[in-house]
DRENDO-1510 file (C-alpha; in Angstrom, 1 decimal, always signed):
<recs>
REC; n; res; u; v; w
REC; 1; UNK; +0.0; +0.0; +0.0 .
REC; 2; UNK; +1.9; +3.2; -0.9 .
REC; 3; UNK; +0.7; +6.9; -1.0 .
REC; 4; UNK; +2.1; +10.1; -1.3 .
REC; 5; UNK; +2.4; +14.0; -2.3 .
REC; 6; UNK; +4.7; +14.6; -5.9 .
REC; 7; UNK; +7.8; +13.8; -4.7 .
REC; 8; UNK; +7.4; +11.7; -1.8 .
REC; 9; UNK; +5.9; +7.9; -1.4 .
REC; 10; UNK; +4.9; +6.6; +2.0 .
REC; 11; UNK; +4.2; +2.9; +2.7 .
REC; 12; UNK; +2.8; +1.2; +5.7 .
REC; 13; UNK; +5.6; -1.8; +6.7 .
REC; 14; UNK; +4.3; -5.1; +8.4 .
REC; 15; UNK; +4.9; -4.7; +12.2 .
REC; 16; UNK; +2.4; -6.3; +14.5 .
REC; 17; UNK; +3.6; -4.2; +17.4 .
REC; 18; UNK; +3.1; -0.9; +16.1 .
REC; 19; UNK; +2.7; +1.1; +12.8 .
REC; 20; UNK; +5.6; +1.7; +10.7 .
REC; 21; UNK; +5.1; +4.1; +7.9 .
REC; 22; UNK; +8.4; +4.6; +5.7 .
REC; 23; UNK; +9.4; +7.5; +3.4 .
REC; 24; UNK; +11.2; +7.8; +0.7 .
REC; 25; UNK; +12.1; +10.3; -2.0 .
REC; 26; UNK; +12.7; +13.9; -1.9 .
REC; 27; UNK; +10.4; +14.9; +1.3 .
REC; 28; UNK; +8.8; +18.5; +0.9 .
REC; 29; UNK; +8.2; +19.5; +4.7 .
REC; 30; UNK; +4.4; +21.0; +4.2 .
REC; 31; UNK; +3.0; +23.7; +6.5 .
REC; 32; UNK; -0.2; +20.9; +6.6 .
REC; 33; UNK; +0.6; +17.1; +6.1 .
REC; 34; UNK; -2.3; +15.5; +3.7 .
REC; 35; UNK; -0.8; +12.5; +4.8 .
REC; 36; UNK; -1.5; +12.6; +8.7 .
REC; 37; UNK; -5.3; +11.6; +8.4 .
REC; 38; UNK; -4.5; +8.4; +6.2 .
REC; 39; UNK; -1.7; +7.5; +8.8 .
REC; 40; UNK; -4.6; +7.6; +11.6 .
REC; 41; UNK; -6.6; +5.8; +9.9 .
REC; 42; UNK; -4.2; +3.0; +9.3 .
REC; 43; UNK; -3.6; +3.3; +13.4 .
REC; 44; UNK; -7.2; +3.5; +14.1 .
REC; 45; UNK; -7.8; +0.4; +11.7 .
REC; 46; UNK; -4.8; -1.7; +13.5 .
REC; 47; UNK; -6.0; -0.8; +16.5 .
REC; 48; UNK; -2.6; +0.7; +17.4 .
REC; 49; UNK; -1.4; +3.2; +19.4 .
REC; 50; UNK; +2.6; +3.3; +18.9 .
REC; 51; UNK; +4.0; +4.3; +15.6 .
REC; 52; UNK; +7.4; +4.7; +14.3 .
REC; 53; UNK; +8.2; +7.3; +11.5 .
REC; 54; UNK; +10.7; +6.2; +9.4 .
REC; 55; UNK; +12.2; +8.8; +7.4 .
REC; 56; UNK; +15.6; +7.3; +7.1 .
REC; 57; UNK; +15.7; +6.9; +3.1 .
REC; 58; UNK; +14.2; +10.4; +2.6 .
REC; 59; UNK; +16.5; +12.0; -0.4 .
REC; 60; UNK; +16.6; +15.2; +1.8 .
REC; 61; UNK; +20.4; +16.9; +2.1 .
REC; 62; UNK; +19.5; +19.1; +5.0 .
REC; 63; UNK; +16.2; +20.5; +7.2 .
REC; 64; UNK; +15.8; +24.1; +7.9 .
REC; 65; UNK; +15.0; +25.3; +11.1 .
REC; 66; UNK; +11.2; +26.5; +9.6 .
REC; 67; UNK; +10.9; +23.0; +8.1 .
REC; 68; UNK; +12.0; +21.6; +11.8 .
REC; 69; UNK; +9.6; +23.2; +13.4 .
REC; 70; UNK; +6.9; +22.3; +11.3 .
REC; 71; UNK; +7.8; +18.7; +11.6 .
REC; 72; UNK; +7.3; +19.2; +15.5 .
REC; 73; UNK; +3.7; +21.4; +14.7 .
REC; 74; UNK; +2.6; +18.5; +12.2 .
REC; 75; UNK; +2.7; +15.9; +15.5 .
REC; 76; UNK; +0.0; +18.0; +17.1 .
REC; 77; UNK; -2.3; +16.1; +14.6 .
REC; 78; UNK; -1.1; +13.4; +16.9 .
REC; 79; UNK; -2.1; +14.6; +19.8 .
REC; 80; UNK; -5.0; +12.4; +22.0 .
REC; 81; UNK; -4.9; +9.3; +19.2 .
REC; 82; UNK; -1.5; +7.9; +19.8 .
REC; 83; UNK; +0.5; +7.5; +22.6 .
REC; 84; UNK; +3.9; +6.9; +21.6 .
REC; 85; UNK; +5.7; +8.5; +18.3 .
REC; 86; UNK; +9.3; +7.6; +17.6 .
REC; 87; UNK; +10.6; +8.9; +14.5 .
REC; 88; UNK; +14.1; +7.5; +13.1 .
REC; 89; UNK; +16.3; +9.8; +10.9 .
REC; 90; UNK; +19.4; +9.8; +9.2 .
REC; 91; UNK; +22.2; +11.3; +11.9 .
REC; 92; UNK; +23.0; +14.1; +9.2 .
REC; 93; UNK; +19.2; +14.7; +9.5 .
REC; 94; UNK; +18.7; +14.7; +12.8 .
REC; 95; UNK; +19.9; +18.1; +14.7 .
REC; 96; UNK; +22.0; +17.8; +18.0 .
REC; 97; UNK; +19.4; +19.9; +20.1 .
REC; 98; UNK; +16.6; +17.7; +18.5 .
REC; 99; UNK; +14.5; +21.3; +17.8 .
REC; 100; UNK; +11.6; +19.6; +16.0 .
REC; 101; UNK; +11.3; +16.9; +19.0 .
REC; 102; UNK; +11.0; +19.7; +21.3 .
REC; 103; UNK; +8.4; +21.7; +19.4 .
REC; 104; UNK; +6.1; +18.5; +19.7 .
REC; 105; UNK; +6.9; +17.7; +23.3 .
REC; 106; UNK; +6.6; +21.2; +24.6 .
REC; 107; UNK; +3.3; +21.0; +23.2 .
REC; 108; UNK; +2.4; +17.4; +25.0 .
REC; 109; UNK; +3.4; +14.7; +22.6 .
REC; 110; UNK; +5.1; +11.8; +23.5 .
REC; 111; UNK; +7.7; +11.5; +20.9 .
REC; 112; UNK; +11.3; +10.9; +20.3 .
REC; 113; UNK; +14.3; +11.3; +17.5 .
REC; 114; UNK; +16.3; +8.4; +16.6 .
REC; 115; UNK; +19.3; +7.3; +14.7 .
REC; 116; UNK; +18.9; +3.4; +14.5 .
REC; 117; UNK; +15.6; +1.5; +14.1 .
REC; 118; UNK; +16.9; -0.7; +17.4 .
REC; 119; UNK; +17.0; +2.2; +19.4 .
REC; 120; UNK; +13.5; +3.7; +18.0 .
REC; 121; UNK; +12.0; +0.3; +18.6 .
REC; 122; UNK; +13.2; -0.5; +22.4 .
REC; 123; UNK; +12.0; +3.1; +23.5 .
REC; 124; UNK; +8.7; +2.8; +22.0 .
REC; 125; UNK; +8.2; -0.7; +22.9 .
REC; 126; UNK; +8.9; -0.1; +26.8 .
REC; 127; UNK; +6.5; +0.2; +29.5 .
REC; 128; UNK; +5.6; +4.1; +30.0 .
</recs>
């Protein structure tokens, strides 16, 4: 099952234990996701509340600090459906003071950065 905008495709992985969607391509960072509602649904219809973002194989070179902070406004969309979020990036992706992350949490999500998918897995599998 794949989706997407122009440049990017998004596809829902097998995982029993949470959901797993997976970019690739070049990622444009919109100011509102269209695909947020279809990744609820796909939650809502596995009856999950834990997902991992996997934006590891995104074609991006670099994320300003606008398109950061939208990443951590677009989680709001989140906000009362799921209760864990863990993203996992490429480390050149990912910022040292994880400024996206914060946006989200400051505002109440439960959500974290990665580097590795083993990492991103163990802290969204354990107990909160």
């Amino acid at each position: 099952m794949s989706r997407g905008t122009r440049w990017t495709d998004y596809t829902f992985e097998d995982e029993s234990r949470f959901v797993r969607v997976r970019f690739t391509g070049l990622w444009p960072i919109p100011k509102i996701s269209p695909v947020i509602p279809r990744i609820l649904d796909e939650c809502k219809a596995r009856n999950q509340d834990l997902m991992l973002i996997d934006f590891s194989v995104v074609e991006n070179k670099k994320l300003s600090l606008a398109e950061r902070f939208r990443l951590g406004l677009s989680a709001l969309d989140f906000a009362g459906k799921l209760r864990k979020i863990a993203v996992l990036g490429r480390p050149d992706l990912l910022d040292r003071q994880r400024f996206g992350e914060l946006v989200a949490r400051n505002r109440g999500i439960n959500i974290r950065a990665f580097s590795t998918l083993d990492e991103a897995t163990q802290w969204l599998l354990e107990p909160t």
